[in-house]
C-alpha positions in Angstrom: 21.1 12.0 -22.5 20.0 10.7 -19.5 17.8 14.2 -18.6 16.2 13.9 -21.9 15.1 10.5 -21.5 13.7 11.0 -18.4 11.5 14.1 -19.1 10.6 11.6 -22.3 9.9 8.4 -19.8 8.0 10.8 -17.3 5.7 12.4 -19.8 4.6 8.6 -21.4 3.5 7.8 -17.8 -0.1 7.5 -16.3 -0.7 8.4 -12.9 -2.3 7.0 -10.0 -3.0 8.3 -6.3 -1.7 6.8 -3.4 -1.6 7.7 -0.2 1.4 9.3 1.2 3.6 9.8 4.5 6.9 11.2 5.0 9.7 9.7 7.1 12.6 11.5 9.0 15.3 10.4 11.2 18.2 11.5 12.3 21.1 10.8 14.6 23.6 13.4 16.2 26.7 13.2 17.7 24.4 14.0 21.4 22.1 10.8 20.7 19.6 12.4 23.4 18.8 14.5 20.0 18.0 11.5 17.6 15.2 11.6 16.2 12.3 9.5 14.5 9.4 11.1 13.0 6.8 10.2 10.6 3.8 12.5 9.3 1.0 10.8 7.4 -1.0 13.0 5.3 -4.9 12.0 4.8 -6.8 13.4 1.5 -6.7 16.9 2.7 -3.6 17.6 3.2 -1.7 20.8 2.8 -1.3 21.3 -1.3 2.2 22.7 -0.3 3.7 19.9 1.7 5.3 17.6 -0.7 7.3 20.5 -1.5 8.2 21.2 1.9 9.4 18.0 2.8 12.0 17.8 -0.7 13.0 21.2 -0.2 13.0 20.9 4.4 10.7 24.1 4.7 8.6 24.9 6.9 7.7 21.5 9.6 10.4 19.6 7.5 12.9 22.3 8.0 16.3 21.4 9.7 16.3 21.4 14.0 18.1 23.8 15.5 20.7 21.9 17.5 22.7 22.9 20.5 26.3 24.1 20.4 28.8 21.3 19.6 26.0 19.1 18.4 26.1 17.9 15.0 24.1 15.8 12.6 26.3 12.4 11.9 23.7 10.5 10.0 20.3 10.9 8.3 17.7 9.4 6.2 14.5 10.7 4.9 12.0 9.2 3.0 8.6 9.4 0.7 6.5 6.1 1.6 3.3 4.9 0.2 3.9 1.2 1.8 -0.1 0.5 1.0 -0.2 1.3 -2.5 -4.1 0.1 -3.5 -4.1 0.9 -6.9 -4.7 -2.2 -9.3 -2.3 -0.7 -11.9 -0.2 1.1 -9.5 3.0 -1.2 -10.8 2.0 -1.9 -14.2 4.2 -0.5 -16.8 4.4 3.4 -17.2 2.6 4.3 -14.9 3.6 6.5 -11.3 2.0 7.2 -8.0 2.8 10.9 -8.3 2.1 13.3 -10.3 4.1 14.3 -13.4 5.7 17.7 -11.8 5.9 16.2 -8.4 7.7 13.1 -9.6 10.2 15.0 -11.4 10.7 17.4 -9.1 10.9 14.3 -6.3 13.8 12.8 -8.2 15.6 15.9 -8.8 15.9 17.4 -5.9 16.4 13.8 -3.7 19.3 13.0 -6.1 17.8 10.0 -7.2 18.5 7.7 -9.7 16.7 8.7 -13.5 16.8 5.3 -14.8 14.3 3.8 -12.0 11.2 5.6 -14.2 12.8 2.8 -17.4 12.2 0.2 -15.1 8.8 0.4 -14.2 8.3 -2.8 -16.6 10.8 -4.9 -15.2 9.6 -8.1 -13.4 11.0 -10.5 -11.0 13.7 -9.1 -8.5 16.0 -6.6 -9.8 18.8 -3.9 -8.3 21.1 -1.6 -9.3 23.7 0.7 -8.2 25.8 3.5 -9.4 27.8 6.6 -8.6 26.3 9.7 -10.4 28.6 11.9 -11.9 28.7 15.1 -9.3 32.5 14.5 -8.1 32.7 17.5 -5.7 29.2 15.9 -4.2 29.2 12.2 -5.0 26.1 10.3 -4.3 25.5 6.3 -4.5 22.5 5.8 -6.5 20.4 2.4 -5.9 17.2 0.7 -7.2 15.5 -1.8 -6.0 12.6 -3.4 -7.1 10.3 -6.6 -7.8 6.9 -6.6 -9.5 4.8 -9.2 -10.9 2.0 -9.9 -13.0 -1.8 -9.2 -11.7 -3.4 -11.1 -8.9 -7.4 -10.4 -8.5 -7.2 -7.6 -10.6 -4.6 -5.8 -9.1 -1.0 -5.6 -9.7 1.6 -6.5 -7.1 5.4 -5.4 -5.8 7.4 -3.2 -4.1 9.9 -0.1 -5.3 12.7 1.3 -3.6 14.3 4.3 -4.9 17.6 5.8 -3.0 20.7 8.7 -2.8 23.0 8.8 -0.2 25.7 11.6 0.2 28.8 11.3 1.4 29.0 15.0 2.3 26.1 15.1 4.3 25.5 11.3 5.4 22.2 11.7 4.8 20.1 8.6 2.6 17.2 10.5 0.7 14.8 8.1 -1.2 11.0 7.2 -2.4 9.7 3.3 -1.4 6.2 1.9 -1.8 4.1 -1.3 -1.9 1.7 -3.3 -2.1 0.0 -4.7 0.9 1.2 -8.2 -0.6 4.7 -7.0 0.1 6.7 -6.6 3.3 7.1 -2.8 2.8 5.5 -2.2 6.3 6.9 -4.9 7.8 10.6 -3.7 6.5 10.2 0.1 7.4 8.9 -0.8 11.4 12.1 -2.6 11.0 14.2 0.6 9.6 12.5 2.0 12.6 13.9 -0.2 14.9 17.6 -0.2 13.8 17.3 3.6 13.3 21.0 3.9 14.7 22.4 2.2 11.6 21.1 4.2 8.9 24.1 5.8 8.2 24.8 2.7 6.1 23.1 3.1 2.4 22.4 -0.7 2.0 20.7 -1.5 5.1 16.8 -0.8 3.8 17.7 -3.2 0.8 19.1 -5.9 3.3 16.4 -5.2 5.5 13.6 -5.5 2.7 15.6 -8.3 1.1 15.7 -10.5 4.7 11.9 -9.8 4.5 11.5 -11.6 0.8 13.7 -14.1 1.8 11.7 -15.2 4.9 11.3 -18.5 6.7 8.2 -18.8 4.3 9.9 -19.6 1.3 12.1 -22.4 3.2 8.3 -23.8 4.3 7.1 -23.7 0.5 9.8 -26.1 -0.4 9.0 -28.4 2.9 5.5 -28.5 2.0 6.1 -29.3 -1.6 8.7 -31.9 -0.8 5.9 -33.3 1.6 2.8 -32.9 -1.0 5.5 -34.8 -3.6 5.6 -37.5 -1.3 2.0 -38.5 -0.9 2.1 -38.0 -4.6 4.7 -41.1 -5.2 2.6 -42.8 -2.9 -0.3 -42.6 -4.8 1.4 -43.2 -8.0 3.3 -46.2 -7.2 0.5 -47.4 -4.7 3.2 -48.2 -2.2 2.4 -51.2 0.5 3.2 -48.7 3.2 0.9 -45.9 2.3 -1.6 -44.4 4.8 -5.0 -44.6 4.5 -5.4 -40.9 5.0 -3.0 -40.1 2.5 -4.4 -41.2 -0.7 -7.8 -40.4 0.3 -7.9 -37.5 -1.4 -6.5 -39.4 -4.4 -9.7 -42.1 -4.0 -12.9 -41.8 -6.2 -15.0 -44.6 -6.3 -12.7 -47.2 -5.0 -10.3 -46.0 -7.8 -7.3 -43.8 -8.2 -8.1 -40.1 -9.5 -5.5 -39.8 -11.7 -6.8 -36.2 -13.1 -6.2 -35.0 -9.8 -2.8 -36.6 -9.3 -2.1 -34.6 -12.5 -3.6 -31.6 -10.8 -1.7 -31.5 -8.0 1.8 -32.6 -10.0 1.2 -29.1 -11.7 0.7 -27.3 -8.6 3.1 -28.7 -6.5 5.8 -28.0 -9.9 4.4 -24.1 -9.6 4.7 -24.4 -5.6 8.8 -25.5 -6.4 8.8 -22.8 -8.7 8.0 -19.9 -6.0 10.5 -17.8 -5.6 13.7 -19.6 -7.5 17.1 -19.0 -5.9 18.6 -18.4 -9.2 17.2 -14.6 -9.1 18.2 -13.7 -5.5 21.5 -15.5 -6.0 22.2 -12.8 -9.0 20.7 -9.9 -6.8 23.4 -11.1 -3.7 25.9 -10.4 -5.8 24.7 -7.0 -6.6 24.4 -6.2 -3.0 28.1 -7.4 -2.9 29.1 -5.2 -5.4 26.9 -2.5 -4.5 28.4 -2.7 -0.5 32.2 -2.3 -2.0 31.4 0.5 -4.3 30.0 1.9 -1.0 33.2 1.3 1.1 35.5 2.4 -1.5 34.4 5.6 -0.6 32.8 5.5 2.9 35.8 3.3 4.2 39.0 5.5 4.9 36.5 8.9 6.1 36.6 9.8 9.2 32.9 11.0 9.4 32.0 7.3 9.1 34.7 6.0 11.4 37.2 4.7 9.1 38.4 1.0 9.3 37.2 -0.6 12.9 34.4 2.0 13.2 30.7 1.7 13.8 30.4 1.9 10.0 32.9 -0.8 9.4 31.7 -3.6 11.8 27.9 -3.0 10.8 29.5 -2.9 7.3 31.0 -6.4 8.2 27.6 -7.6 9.8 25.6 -6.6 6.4 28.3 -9.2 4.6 28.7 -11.4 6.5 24.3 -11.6 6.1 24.5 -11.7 2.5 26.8 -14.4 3.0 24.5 -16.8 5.0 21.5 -15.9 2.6 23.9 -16.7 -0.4 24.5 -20.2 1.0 20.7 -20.8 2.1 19.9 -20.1 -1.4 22.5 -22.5 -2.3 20.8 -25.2 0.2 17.5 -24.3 -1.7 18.4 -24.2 -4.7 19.5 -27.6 -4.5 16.6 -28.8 -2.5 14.1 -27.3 -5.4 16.7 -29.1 -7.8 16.0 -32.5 -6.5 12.6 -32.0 -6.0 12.1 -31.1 -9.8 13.5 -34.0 -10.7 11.5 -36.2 -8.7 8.4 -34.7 -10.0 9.7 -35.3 -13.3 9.9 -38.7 -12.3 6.1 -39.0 -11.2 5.2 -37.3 -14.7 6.9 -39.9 -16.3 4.9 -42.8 -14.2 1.7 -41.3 -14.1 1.9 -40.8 -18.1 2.9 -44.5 -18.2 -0.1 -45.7 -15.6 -2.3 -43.6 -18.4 -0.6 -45.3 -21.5 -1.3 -48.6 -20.0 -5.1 -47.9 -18.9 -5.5 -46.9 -22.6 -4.1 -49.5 -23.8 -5.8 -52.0 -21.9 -9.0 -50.2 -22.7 -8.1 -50.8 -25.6 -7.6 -54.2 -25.6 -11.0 -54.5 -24.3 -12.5 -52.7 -26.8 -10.8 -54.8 -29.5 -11.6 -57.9 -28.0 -15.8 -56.5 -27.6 -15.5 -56.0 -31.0 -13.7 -59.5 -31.9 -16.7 -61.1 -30.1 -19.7 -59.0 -31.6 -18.3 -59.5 -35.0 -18.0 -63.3 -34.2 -21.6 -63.0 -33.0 -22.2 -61.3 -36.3 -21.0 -63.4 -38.5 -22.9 -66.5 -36.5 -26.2 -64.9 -36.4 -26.1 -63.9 -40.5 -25.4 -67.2 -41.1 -27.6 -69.1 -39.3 -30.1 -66.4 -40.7 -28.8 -66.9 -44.4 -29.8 -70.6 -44.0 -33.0 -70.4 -42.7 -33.7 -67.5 -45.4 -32.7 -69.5 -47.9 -34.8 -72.6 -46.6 -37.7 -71.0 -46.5 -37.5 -69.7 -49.6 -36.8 -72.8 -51.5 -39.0 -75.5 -49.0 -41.9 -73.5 -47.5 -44.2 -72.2 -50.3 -44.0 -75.4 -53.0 -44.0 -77.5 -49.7 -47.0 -76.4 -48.0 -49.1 -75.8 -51.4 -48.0 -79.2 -52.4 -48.8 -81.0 -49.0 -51.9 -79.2 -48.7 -53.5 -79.6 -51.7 -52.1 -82.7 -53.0 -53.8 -84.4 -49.5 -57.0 -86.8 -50.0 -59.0 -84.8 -47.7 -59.4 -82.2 -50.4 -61.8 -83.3 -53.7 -61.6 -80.9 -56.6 -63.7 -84.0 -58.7 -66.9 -83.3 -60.5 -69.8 -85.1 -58.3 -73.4 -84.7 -57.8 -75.4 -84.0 -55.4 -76.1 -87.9 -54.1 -72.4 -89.0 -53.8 -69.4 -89.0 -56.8 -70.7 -89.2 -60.4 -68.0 -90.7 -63.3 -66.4 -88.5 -65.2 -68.3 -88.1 -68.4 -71.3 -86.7 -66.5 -69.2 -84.2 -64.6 -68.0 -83.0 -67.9 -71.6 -82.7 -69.2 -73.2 -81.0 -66.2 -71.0 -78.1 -64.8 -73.6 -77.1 -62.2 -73.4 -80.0 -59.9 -69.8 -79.8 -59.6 -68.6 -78.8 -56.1 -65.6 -79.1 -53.4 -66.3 -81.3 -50.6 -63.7 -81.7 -47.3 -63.1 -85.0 -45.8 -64.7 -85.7 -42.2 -60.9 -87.6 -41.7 -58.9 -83.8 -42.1 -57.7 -84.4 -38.4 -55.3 -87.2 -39.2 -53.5 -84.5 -41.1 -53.2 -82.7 -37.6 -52.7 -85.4 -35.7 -49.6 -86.2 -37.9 -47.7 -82.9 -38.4 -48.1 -81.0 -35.4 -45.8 -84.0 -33.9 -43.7 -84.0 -36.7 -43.0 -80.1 -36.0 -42.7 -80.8 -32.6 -40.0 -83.2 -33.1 -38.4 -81.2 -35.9 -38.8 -78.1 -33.1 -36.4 -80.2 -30.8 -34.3 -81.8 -32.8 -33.2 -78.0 -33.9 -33.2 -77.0 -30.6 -30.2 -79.8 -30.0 -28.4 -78.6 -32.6 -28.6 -75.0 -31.7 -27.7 -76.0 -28.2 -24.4 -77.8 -29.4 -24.0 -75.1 -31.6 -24.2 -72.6 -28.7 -21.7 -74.4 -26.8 -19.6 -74.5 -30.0 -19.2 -70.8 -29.7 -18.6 -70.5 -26.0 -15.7 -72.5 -26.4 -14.3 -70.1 -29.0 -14.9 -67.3 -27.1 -13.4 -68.4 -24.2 -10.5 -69.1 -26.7 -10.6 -65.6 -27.6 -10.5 -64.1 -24.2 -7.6 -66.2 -23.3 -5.9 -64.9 -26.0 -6.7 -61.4 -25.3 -5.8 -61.9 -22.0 -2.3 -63.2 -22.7 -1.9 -60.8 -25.3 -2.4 -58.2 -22.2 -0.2 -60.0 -20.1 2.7 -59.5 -22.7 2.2 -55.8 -23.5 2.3 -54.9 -19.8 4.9 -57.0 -18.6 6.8 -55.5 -21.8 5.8 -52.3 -20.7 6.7 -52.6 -16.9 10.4 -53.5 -18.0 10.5 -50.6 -19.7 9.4 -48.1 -17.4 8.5 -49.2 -13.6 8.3 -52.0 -11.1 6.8 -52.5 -8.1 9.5 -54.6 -6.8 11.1 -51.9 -4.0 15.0 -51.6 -4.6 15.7 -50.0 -1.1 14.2 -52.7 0.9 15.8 -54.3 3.9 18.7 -56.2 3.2 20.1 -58.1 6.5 23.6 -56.7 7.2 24.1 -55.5 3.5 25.7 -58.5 2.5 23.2 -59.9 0.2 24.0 -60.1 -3.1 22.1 -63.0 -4.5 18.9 -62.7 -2.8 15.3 -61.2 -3.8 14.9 -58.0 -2.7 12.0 -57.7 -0.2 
């Protein structure tokens, strides 16, 4: 089953081109004969040498040693620990081709599953025996990817066999530059007189991931969430230079409050302990399944050995990283729940700048409608004056005055009114020399009406002002209720962890 699924997996897979070295050490029972020997390959290398290094022909083929030496420990390795390809750890696809991925795993005694995985995200290992029982070898995987960054994908992939026959730890690793592949195989390098234990690439690669960095994410989160509360809670303590990022226009920026709440959230979120809690325990089990059979052999020197104490050194490391993780994990714990806390209050402040805009528009609108209302009605009553009083007024006035004759008269002065009615063409209009008295009397009588509506309007004016001002008060205590309401439901500013002399006061205001 396994075989078929393979071929099946293999053939669905794309490939990409990456560029390719080959790793070899050894150690011997003479350690003057260990050796450490890596042989990059640039585009034009021989067509042949992929299969000389799985099958050690040619300048992979086995040293000749010198009578009574022997080979006590080995491991050899395919690298591409600079994999550039954007999908080069997107799912199904490889970094070989087809024939010379097969033939890779085949030959190198390498797990089959690790071509199912190729869509697995986040951290993940395994570990097995395979089923040769005259030639057992422990089987591992392990691997992180992760979504694209700029295009390109990101991770790492470790693939390996070791026999217990032979000692030797055959395997395939690569990664992306934003991994610590390179950093973790200068370190293999280094502790080249170890690699006669299986797990100690995984621990090393795994020490990597779990690096000083993460612990200086959470700091600087924990530190970011703190100028946070301070600029949420506008705290009497709070450093100029700390909230002036938080500062536009003399007010808070509560958009990019938000904005950083959600970044410093995904910042918490980097690298959760929950995962590499789960893959600790892997190693665990993985490191027993090893000893079960490594432990009471003689070619790895049994209980109290070399084997055994760097065996007991790998533990006891998975131990401390098991309890940092712990320590963060904890850390992260409290530090979501804090920022859970500032959601909270900054979705409050926002509820209550709504509202009060609200209020303010409410009351705008109380007052222009007030306004309204005034200005109709005053304009409904002069309207309705006009109409009735103006017209039949002024024709009345106008024409009904003395300095206006519509009589029949002749030429020489007023005739009676028999004559007029026989003699049509003498008839005329003639104006009054004493018009002006008309003038002299209604434009002060205007003026005076003028002012004496100009009195009113002004008491009228002052009428209104004083409702108004009765309607902000009201607004304003209507504000004053809703927020005081709302503050008991949700925040105060009053500190709860201020000084308290001696920590016997118990009736006192807190400061």
């Amino acid at each position: 089953m396994d075989d078929y699924m393979f071929k099946q997996y293999v053939k669905e897979c794309k490939c990409v081109v990456e560029a390719t070295s080959y790793l070899e050490i050894f150690n011997y029972s003479d350690p003057s004969c260990n050796t450490i020997e890596e042989h990059r390959l640039g585009p034009g290398e021989i067509p042949d040498e992929f299969g000389n290094f799985l099958h050690r022909r040619g300048a992979f083929a086995p040293a000749k040693l010198k009578e009574g030496v022997k080979l006590v420990s080995g491991m050899r390795l395919i690298l591409q620990q600079n994999a550039q390809q954007n999908d080069t750890f997107s799912p199904k696809y490889i970094s070989l081709t087809h024939e010379n991925y097969e033939s890779m795993v085949r030959v190198l005694r390498l797990p089959f599953r690790a071509i199912e995985g190729t869509s697995v995200v986040g951290p993940f290992f395994w570990c097995a025996f395979d089923q040769d029982d005259d030639d057992p070898h422990l089987q591992i995987i392990f691997r992180k990817s992760d979504v694209r960054k700029k295009g390109k994908t990101r991770g790492w992939e470790l693939m390996l066999s070791h026999s217990f026959r032979t000692g030797i730890t055959t395997g395939f690793a690569k990664g992306t530059p934003s991994s610590d592949m390179v950093k973790s195989i200068v370190h293999l390098k280094a502790c080249a007189a170890q690699i006669m234990h299986p797990l100690l690439l995984p621990v090393i690669i795994l020490s990597h991931d779990l690096s000083g960095a993460n612990d200086v994410k959470q700091r600087d989160a924990r530190e970011w969430l703190r100028k946070l509360e301070h600029a949420i809670s506008m705290r009497q303590e709070i450093l100029e230079d700390e909230v002036t990022h938080y500062i536009k226009d003399s007010m808070v920026d509560l958009d990019q409050i938000n904005r950083d709440l959600v970044e410093c959230h995904s910042q918490v979120l980097w690298k959760r302990p929950q995962a590499y809690q789960e893959i600790i325990r892997s190693l665990n089990e993985a490191m027993d399944k090893f000893w079960s059979k490594a432990g009471p052999d003689d070619k790895y020197g049994g209980r109290g050995g070399e084997v055994d104490r760097l065996h007991r050194s790998i533990i006891a490391r998975l131990d401390f990283y098991q309890a940092k993780l712990k320590g963060i994990e904890n850390y992260a714990h409290i530090t979501l729940e804090r920022l859970s806390i500032q959601r909270a209050a900054l979705y409050n402040i926002i509820a209550q700048k709504e509202s009060k805009l609200g209020l303010t528009m409410a009351g705008e609108q109380r007052r222009l409608a007030h306004a309204a209302k005034r200005d109709s009605t005053s304009m409904k009553t002069l309207s309705l004056l006009g109409a009735i009083f103006l017209p039949a007024t002024y024709l009345a006035s106008l024409f009904s005055m003395t300095f206006f004759n519509f009589q029949d008269q002749g030429n020489n002065g007023p005739s009676n009114s028999t004559e007029g009615n026989n003699s049509n063409s003498n008839s005329g209009s003639v104006v009054s020399p004493d018009l002006w008295i008309y003038f002299a009397i209604t434009i002060p009588l205007t003026a005076a009406i003028v002012l004496f509506w100009r009195w009113w309007d002004r008491r009228r004016e002052a009428k209104y002002a004083k409702e108004d001002a009765d309607i902000e008060v009201g607004i304003d205590e209507m504000e004053q209720k809703i927020m005081a309401a709302m503050r008991k439901r949700t925040m105060s500013k009053v500190r709860t962890w201020g000084d308290i002399g001696g920590g016997t006061n118990t009736g006192g205001k807190l400061q």
